[in-house]
C-alpha positions as CSV (number, residue, x, y, z in Angstrom):
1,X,123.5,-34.7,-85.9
2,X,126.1,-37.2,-87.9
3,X,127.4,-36.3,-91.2
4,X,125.3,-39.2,-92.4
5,X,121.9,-38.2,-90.9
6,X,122.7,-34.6,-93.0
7,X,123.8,-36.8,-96.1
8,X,120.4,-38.9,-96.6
9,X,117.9,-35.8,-97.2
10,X,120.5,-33.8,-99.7
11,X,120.8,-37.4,-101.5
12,X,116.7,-37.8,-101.8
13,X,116.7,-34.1,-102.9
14,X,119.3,-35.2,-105.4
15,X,117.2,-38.2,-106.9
16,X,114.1,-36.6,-107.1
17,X,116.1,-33.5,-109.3
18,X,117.2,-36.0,-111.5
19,X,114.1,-38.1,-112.3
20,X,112.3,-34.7,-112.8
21,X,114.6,-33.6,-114.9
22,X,114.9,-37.4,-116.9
23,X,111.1,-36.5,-117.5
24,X,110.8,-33.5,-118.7
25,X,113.8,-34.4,-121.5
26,X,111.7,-37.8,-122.4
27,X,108.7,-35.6,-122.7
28,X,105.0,-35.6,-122.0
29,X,104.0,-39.1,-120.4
30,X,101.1,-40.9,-122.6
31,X,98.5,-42.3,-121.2
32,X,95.5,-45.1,-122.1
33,X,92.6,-43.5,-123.5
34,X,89.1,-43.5,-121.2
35,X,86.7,-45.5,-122.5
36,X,84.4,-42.3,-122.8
37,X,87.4,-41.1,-125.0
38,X,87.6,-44.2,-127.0
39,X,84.0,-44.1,-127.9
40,X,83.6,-40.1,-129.0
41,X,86.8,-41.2,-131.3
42,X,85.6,-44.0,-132.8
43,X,81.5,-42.8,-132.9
44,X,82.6,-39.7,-135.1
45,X,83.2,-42.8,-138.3
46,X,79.6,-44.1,-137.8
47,X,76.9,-42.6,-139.5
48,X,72.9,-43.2,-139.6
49,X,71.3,-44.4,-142.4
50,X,68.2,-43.3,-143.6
51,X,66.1,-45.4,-146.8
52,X,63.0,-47.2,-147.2
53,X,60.6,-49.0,-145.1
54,X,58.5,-47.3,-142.3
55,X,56.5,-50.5,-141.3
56,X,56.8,-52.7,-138.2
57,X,59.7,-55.1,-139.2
58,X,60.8,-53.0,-142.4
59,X,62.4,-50.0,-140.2
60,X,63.7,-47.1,-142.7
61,X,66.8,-46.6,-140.8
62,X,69.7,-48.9,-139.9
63,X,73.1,-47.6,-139.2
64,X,76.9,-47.6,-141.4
65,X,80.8,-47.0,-140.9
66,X,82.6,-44.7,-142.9
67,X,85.8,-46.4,-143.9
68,X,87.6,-43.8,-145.8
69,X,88.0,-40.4,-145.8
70,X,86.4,-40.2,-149.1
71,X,82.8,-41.7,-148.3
72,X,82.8,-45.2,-148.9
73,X,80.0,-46.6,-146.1
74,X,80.2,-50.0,-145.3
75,X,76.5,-51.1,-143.7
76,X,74.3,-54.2,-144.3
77,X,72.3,-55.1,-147.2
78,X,68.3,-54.6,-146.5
79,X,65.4,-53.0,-147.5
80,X,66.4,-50.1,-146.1
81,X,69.1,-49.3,-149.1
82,X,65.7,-50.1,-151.4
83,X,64.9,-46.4,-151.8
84,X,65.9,-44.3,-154.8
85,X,67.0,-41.7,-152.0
86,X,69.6,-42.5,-149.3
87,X,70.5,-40.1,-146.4
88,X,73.6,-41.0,-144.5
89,X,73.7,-38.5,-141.4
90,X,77.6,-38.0,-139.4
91,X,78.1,-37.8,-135.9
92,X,78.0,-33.5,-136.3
93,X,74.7,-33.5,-138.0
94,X,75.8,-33.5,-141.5
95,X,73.5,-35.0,-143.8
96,X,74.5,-36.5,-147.6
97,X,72.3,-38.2,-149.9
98,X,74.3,-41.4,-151.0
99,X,74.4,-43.8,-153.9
100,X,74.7,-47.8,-153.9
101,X,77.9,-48.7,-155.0
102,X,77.2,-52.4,-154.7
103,X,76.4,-55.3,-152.5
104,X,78.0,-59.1,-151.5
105,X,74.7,-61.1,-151.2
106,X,76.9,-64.0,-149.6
107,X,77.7,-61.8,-146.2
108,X,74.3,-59.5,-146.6
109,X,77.2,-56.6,-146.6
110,X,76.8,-53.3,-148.7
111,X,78.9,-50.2,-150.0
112,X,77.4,-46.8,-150.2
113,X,79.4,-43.4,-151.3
114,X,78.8,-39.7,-150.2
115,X,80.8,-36.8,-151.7
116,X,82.9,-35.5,-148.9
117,X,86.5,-34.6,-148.2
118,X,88.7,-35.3,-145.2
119,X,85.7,-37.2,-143.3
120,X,86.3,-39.0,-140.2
121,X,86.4,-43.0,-140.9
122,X,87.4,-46.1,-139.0
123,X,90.0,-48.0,-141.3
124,X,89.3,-51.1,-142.7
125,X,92.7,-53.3,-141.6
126,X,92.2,-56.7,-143.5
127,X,95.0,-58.4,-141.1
128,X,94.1,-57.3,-138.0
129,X,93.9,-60.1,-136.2
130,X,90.5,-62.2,-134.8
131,X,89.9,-61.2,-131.1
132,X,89.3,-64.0,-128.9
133,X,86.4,-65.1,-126.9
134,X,86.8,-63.1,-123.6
135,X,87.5,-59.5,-125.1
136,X,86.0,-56.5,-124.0
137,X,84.0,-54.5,-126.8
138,X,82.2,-51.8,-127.7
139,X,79.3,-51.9,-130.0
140,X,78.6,-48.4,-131.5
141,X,74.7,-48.1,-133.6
142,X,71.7,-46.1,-133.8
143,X,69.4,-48.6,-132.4
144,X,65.2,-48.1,-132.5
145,X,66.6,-45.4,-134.2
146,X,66.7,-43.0,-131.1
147,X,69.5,-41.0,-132.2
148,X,68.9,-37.9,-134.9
149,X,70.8,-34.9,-136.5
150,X,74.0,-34.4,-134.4
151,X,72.7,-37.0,-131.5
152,X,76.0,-39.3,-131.0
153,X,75.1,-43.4,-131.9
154,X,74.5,-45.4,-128.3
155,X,77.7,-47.3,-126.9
156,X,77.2,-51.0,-125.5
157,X,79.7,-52.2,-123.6
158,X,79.9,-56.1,-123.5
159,X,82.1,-59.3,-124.4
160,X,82.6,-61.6,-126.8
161,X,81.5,-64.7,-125.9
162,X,82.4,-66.9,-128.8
163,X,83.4,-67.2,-132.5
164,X,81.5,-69.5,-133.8
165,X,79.9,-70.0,-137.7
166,X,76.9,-68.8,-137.9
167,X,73.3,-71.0,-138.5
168,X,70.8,-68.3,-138.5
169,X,67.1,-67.4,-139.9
170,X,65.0,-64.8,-140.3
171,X,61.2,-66.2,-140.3
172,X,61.7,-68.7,-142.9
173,X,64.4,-67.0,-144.7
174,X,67.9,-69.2,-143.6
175,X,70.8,-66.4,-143.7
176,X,73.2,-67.0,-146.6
177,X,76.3,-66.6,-144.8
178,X,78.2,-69.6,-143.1
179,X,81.3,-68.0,-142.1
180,X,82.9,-67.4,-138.5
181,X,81.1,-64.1,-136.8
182,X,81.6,-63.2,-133.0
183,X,78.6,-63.9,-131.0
184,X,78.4,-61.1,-128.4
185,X,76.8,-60.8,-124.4
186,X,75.0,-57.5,-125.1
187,X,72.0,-57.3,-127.2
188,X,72.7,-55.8,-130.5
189,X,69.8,-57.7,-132.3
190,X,67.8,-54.5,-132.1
191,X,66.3,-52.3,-135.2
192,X,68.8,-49.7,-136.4
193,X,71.7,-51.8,-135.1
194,X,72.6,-53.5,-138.3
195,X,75.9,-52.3,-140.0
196,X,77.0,-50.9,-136.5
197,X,80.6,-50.6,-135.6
198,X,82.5,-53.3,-133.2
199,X,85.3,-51.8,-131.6
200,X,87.9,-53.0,-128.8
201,X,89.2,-50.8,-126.4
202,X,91.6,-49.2,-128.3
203,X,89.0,-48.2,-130.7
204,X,90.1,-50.4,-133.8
205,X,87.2,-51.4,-135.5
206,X,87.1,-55.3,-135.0
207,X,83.3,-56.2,-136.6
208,X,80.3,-54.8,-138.5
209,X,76.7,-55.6,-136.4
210,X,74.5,-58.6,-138.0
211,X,71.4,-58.2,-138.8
212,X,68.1,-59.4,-136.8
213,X,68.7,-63.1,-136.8
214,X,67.3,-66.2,-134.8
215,X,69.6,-69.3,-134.2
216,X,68.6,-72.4,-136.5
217,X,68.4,-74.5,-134.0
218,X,67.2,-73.1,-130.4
219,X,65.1,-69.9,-132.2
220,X,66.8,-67.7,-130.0
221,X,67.8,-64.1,-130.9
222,X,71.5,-63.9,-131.9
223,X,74.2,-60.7,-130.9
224,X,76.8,-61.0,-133.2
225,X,78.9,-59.5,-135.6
226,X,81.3,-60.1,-138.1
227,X,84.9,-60.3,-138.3
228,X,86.6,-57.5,-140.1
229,X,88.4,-59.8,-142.5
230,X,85.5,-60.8,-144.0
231,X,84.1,-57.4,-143.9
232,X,87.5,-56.5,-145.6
233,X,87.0,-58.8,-148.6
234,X,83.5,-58.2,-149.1
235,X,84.7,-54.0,-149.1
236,X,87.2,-54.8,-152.0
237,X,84.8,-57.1,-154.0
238,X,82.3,-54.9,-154.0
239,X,84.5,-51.9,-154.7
240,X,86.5,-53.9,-157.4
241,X,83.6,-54.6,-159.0
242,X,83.6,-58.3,-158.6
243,X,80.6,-58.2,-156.4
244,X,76.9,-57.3,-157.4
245,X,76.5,-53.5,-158.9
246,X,73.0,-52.0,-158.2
247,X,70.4,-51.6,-160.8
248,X,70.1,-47.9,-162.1
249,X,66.5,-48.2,-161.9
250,X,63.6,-46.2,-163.9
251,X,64.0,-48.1,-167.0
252,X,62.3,-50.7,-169.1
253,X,60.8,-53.2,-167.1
254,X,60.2,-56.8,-167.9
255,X,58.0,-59.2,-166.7
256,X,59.5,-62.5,-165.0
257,X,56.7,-64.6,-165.9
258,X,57.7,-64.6,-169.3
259,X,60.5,-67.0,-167.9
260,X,58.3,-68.5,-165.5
261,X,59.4,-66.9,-162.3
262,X,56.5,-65.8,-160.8
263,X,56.8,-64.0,-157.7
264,X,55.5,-63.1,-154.6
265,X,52.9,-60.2,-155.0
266,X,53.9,-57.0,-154.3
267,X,52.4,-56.1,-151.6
268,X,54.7,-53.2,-150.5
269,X,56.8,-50.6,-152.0
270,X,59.3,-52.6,-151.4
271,X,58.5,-56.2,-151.5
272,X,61.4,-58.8,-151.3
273,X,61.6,-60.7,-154.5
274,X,60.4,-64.7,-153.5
275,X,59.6,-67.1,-155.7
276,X,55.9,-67.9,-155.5
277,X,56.4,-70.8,-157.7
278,X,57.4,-71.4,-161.0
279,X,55.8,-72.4,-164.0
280,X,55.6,-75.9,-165.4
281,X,57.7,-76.1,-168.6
282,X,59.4,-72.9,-168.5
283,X,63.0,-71.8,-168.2
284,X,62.8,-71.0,-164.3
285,X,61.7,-74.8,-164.3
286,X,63.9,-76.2,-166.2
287,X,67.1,-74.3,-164.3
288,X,65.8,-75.5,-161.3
289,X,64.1,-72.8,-159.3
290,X,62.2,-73.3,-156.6
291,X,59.0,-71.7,-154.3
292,X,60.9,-69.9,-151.6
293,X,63.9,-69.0,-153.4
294,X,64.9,-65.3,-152.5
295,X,65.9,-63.7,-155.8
296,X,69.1,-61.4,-155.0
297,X,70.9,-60.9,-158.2
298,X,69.6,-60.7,-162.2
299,X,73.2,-61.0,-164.2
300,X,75.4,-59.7,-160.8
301,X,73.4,-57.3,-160.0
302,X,71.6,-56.6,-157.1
303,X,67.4,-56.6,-156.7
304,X,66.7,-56.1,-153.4
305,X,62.9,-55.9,-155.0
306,X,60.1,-57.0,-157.1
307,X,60.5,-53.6,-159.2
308,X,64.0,-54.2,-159.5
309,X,64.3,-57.6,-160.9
310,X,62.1,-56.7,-163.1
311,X,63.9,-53.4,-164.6
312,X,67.0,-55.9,-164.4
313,X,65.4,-58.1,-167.0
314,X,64.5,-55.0,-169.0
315,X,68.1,-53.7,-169.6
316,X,69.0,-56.9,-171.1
317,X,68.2,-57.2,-174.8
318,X,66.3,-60.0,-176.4
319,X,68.5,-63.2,-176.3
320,X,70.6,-61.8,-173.8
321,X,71.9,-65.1,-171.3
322,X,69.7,-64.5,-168.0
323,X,71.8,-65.6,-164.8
324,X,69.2,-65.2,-161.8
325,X,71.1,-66.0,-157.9
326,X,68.8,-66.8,-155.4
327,X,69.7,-67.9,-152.0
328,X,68.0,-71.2,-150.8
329,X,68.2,-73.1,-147.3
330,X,70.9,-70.7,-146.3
331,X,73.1,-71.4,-149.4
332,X,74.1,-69.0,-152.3
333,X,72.5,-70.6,-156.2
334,X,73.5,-69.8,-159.7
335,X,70.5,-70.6,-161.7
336,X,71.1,-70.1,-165.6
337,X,67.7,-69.6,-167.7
338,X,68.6,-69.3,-170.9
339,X,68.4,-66.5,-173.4
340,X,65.7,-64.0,-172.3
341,X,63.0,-63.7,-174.8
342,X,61.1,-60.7,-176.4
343,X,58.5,-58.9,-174.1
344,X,55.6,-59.8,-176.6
345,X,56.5,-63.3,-176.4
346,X,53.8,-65.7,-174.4
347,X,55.3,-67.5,-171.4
């Protein structure tokens, strides 16, 4: 055998010595996460959330992100958060009653707090930037509600298919917000899924699940979900204080006839607050409300209710400026009535 035929094995000996040795100074070699991975990590910051309703249509659970390690919950604004006791329930099973902090009518979105310490959350990052039509996703909820105590949230794995503003109803009620939201190839339009996390696959949150919506103009049911910007500004409005606080609830209540908003009757618990009509002559007439409106704010605060508009108007004193917001045809409306007169007064 040449010297050279003896070389070549010594010198292959030699190389793979020296890349062993090159990694075990660079240390351990990372590697992508599995998608199985990716979704444990990212389901342990989304919680259930457990409220009013209990009737077809009016489901008492929808689901919520925890987006700091101190308990704010960022989830959607519905009748479910109608309920003077609100159960948020983690990925391990714990359960904590929360409170409203507040709501942005103009993208449905809502904040809740727990008391908790060191709790697993999926950051809010304002300036992340928009994903692109095309991008694999992950949509994390407890949809029909199927997941209880320590029962992980279901995974969806689909794409975005476009970002788009969105031109959506639900019945005859035309959703408020206009902004960009990703419309998505799996269907997320199910009960339980709203406030639901959207994640990519390196489990950064990217979008917060709509709610159940039809497209304006087809009628078809719409997957989408919107953008974490938005979610982002809504988060600091409503934790700033420049969106609307709740009402505290079980005090003085006044009734809105008196201004000549007469509502829809209360048929449930939990009735939305509509305008029925309004009376001829009155304040609500003169400001210019109209059958239909959806009443969602009494002086920037939230009413998700008939109960709660009317304990709204009760904390104001007598000749106190009323400011009602309804939205109408899909558009947020400042309606100003007035000073709000005495309870004994005749409408």
């Amino acid at each position: 055998m040449s010297d050279t035929m003896r070389a070549r094995p010594a010198r292959a000996r030699g190389a793979r010595l020296a890349l062993a040795l090159a990694l075990a100074l660079a240390g351990p070699v990372s590697r992508a996460a599995t998608p199985g991975e990716t979704i444990a990590g990212a389901a342990r910051g989304v919680v259930k959330v457990y409220g009013a309703g209990g009737v077809r249509g009016l489901e008492a659970y929808q689901t919520g992100i925890l987006v700091t390690p101190a308990g704010h919950v960022v989830t959607v604004l519905s009748t479910v958060l109608d309920s003077d006791t609100i159960d948020c329930v983690l990925d391990d099973g714990r359960r904590y009653p929360a409170r409203l902090v507040g709501a942005d009518p103009a993208r449905e979105l809502a904040v809740l707090a727990i008391e908790g310490e060191d709790l697993p959350a999926l950051p809010l990052v304002a300036d992340l930037p928009r994903v692109a039509p095309g991008t694999r996703v992950l949509a994390l909820s407890n949809l029909f509600g199927v997941a209880v105590g320590d029962e992980r949230v279901s995974a969806q794995h689909g794409v975005i298919s476009a970002v788009v503003p969105l031109e959506a109803r639900r019945g005859s009620y035309e959703a408020p917000y206009r902004g960009t939201v990703y419309l998505l190839d799996c269907t997320t339009n199910n009960p339980g899924s709203p406030g639901g996390a959207l994640i990519d696959f390196r489990g950064r949150l990217v979008g917060v699940l709509g709610k159940e919506l039809r497209a304006s103009a087809s009628g078809v049911w719409l997957n989408y979900a919107l953008p974490i910007d938005e979610v982002a500004k809504a988060y600091d409005d409503i934790v700033a204080g420049r969106a609307s606080a709740p009402v505290a609830g079980g005090g003085t209540r006044f009734d809105p006839a008196l201004l000549g908003v007469l509502l829809v009757p209360d048929l449930l618990d939990r009735t939305p607050p509509f305008l029925e009509a309004t009376r001829a002559g009155s304040a609500a007439a003169a400001a210019g409300l109209r059958a239909d409106d959806l009443l969602v704010a009494v002086n920037g605060r939230t009413v998700p209710s008939r109960r709660a508009v009317e304990e709204a108007l009760g904390a104001l004193a007598t000749g106190d400026p009323v400011r009602l917001t309804v939205v109408r045809g899909g558009a947020i409306v400042e309606c100003d009535l007035g000073p709000r007169p005495a309870a004994g007064e005749a409408p």
